[in-house]
Structure formats: structure tokens, C-alpha cells
C-alpha positions in Angstrom: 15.0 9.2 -28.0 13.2 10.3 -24.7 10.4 7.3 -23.9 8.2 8.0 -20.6 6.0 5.4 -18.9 2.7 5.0 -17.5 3.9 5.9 -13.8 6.2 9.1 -15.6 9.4 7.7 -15.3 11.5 8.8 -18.0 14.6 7.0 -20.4 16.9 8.1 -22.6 18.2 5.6 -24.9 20.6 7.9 -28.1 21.4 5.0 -29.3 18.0 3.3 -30.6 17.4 5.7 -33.4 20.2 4.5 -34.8 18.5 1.1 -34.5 20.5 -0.8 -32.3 19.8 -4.0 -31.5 21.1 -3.5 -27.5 19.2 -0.4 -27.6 15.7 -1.9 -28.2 16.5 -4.4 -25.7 17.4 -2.2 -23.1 14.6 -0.2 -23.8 12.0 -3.1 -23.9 13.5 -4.5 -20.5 13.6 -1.5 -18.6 10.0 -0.6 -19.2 8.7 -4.2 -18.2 11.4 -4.1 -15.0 10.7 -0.4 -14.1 6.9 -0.6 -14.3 7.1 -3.8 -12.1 9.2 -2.4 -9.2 6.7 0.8 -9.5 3.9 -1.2 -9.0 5.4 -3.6 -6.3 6.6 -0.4 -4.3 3.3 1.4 -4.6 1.6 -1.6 -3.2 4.4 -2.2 -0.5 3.6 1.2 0.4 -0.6 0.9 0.7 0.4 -2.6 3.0 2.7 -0.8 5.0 0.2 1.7 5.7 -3.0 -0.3 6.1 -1.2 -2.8 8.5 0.4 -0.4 10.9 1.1 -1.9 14.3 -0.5 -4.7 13.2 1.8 -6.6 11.0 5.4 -5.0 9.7 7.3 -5.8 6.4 10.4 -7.2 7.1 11.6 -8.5 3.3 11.3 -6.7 0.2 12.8 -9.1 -2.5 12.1 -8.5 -6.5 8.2 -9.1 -6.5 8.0 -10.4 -2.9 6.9 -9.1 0.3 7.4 -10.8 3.4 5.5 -9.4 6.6 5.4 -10.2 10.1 2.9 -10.4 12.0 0.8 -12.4 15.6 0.3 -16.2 14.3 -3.5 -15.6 15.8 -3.9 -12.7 12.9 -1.7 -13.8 9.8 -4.7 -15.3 7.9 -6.4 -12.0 8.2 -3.4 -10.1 7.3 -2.5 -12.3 4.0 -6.2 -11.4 2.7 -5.8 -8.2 3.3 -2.5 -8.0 1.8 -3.5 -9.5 -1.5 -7.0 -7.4 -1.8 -4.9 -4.5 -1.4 -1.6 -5.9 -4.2 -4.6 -7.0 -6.7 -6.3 -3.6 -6.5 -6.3 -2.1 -10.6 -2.9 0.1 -11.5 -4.2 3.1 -12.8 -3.2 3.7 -16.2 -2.5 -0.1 -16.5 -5.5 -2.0 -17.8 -4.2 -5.7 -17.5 -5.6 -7.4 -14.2 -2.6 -8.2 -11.1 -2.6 -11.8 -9.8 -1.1 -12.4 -6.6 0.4 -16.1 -4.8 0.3 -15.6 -0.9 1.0 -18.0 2.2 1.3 -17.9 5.3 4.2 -19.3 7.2 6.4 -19.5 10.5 9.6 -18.0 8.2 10.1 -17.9 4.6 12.0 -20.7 4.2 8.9 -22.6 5.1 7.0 -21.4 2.3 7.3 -23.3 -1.5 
């Protein structure tokens, strides 16, 4: 079986119309894991290009983006940042929430 998601990305998974188990899982995981690095990389990609030489991304980690940036601008920045990650998916009709802080390095942050 051949299943293609909301952003076009494509599996095949033989195995699940034989109705495996592992199969379904698989499935069911990779389309929740797949369309959420889609959408976090799509939005890394509008903050990357919004914030040029102003503030840079230096950490990409699962559903976190850490950028860097003047202390006298990182309020401004964060804002940004979030009005730009919360902006609709097209094609995806549930709302994005997104947690932001600002810190002197992420180990600061909770």
C-alpha cells in the first residue's frame, strides 16, 4: 500500500494489507513524525529567511529552534519567530501553538 501525506511525501508499507500489526504502527507513526519535521523545517526555513543578519539559527533539535541574536533585539525576534511558527499549514486545519523564551544559552531556559 502506497499512502501520501498532506505535504506529498510518499510511504510504502507491503506489509499492512496483510494487516499487520507493526505495519499500522509504522504507518500511523511515520505520518504524525513526518508531517511534524515538515512543518518544523518549513517554518525553520521562513525564520531563517525573515531574520537574515539579524538573528541566526544555531540549534535545530526535534521541534526546537534555538536562534541567536543582540540581547538589545531578542524580545523582538522571539515574537517574530512565533507569529511566523503559528502561521496556518496549508492543507492542515488544526491551529500550531508555540512555547518561546528568551535566554543567555539554552541551558538557561526550563
Amino acid at each position: 500500500m502506497l499512502r501520501t501525506w498532506i505535504v506529498g511525501r510518499r510511504r510504502f508499507l507491503p506489509s499492512i494489507c496483510q494487516g499487520s500489526n507493526e505495519a499500522r504502527r509504522k504507518l500511523i507513526n511515520h505520518q504524525v513524525q513526518s508531517l511534524a519535521a515538515d512543518i518544523v523545517k518549513s517554518r525553520l526555513r521562513k525564520v531563517y529567511a525573515s531574520f537574515r543578519g539579524v538573528a541566526d539559527p544555531v540549534l535545530f533539535a526535534h521541534d526546537e529552534i534555538v536562534l541567536e541574536c543582540a540581547v538589545d533585539q531578542a524580545e523582538e525576534v522571539m515574537k517574530k519567530a512565533v507569529e511566523i511558527a503559528e502561521k496556518p499549514v496549508k492543507g492542515f486545519c488544526v491551529s500550531l501553538k508555540v512555547d518561546a523564551v528568551v535566554g543567555r544559552s539554552w541551558a538557561d531556559k526550563p
